[in-house]
N, C-alpha and C positions, 0 to 999 in steps of 0.2 A: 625162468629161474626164480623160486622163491626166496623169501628175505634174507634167510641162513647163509645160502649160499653165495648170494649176491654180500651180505657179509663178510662171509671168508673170504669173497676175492679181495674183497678191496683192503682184511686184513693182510693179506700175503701179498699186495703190492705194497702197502706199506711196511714191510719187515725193512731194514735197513742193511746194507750193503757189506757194511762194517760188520765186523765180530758183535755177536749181543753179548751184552755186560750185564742183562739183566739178572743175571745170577749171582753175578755178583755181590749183587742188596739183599742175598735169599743163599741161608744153606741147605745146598739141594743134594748134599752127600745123603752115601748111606749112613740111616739111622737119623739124619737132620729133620729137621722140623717139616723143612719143604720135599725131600726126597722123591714125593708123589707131584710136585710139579713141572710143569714144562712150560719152558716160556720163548717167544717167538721174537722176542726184542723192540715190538710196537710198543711207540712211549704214550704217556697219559694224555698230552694234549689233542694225540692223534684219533684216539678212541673214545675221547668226549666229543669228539668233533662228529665220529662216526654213528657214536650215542643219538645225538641232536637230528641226525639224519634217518633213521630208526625209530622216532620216539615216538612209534604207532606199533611197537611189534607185541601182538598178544601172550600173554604170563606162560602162556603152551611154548610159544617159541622163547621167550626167555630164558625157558628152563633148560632148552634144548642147549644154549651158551652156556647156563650157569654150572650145568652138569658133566663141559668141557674138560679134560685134563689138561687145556693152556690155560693156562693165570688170565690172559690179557683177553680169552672170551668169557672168564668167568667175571672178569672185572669192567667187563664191555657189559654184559647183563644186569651187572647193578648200576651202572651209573642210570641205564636207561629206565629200571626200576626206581629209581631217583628221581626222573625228570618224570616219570608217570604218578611217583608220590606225589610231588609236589604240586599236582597242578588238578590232581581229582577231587571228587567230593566226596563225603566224609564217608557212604556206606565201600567206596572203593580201595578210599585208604584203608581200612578194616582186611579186605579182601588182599590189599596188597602185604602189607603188616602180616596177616596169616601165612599168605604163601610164601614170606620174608622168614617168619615161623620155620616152616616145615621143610624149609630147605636147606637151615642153617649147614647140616654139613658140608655144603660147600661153600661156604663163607670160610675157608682155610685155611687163611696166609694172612700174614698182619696186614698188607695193603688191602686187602678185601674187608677186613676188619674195621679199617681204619677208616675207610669209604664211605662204609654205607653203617655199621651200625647205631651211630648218632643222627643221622639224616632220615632211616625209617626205622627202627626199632625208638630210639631216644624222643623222635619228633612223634611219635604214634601215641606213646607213654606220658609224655608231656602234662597231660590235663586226665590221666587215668591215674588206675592201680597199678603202682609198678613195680610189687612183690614174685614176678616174673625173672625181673633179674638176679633177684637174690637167689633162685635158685641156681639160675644160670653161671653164677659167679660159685656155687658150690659145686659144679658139673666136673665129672673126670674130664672131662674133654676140654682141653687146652685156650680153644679157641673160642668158646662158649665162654668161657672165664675171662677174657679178654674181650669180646661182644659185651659182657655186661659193665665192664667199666668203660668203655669207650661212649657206649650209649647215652653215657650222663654226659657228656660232650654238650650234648642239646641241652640239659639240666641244667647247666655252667650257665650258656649262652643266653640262659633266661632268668638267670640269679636264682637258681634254685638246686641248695650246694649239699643237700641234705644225704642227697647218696650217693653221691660221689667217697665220701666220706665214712658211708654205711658199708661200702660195698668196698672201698679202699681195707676197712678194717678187716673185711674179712679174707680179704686178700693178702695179708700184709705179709704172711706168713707163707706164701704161695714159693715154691720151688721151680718158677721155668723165670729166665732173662725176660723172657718177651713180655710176661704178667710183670714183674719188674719196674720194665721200662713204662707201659703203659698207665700203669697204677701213678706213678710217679709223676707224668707227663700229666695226667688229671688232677693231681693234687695240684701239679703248678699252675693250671689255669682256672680251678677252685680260686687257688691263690693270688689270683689275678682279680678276682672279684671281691673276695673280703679275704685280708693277711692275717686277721686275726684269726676267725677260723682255721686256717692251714694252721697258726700257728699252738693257736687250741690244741689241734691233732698233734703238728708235732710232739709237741713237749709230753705227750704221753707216750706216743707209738715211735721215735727217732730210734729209741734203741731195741728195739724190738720190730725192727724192717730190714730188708738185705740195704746193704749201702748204696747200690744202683739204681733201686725206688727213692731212697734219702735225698741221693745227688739228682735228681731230675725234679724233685720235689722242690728243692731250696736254690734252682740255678738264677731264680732271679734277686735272691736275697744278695744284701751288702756280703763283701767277704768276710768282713771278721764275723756276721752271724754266720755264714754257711761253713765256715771252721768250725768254730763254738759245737755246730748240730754235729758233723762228719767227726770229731773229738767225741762225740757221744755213742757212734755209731761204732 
């Protein structure tokens, strides 16, 4: 039995007995964001655990999970490309980051997004050029546009708040919730590192953002300023 397989079993003894609710975090109607996914009800802790146990499967068989139509094999193939970033040398990160690259389409769903684009995109870019995201963040593709602001996640984490902010603007104007909330969710932890900055940005861009980027931007502000912005908004 090779790895895959030996995979899949031990995901489908892990499905849980219970009704899955994981769709519930995900609109998978016709026309929704998710519609093209399927999800088998394995939770995160269980497929880090199974990651860990995996963490020798070659980028040929990762791809073989990543290119899954379940969520939770395509999110079993990043974690483990996670734990294989993190722990190679520098010409493998390169190799991993390309093939992180070229296979972005299946990076799909915001928890796939959420996962991995600051861990190997964000962490790759770190000490490069990182005019890559800017296209990214111009990309018709939804979720491209959301890889590039998540990425600076690792930009944050190392006080360096420059595109977060680059990449915020160009976003700010963006038509999907999920770009929205994400954009927002960056600003506040920009905001966590230097307030001034966020509030730099705000005071230009407040009224000229959806209010659900606004509100996730300012959720750790006192309330009379998070009034004051939302009053602007």
């Amino acid at each position: 039995m090779n790895n895959i397989l030996k995979i899949r079993a031990l995901l489908a003894q892990s499905i849980p007995k219970s009704k899955n609710l994981s769709v519930t975090f995900f609109k998978t109607g016709a026309g929704h964001y998710a519609e093209h996914d399927k999800f088998i009800g394995v939770n995160v802790p269980t497929l880090r655990k199974i990651a860990k146990e995996f963490s020798c499967l070659t980028l040929k068989e990762i791809k073989i999970l990543l290119s899954s139509s379940i969520n939770q094999e395509r999110l079993l193939a990043l974690f483990i490309l996670i734990d294989l970033y993190k722990k190679s040398d520098t010409k493998t990160k390169e190799t991993i980051y390309k093939f992180y690259m070229k296979n972005l389409k299946y990076v799909n769903n915001w928890n796939l997004v959420d996962a991995s684009a600051h861990l190997i995109l964000g962490a790759h870019l770190l000490q490069l050029d990182k005019s890559i995201l800017l296209i990214l963040a111009k990309s018709e593709i939804m979720w491209e546009r959301r890889i590039a602001i998540v990425a600076t996640w690792y930009f944050i984490r190392n006080n360096n708040l420059a595109y977060t902010f680059k990449i915020a603007k160009i976003l700010r104007n963006d038509d999907h919730d999920l770009i929205h909330k994400a954009v927002g969710w960056m600003l506040r932890e920009a905001g966590k590192r230097n307030i001034s900055l966020l509030i730099q940005f705000l005071d230009i861009y407040a009224t000229k953002m959806p209010r659900t980027m606004l509100r996730y931007a300012i959720e750790k502000f006192p309330e009379t300023k998070r009034k004051a912005y939302l009053k602007k908004c």
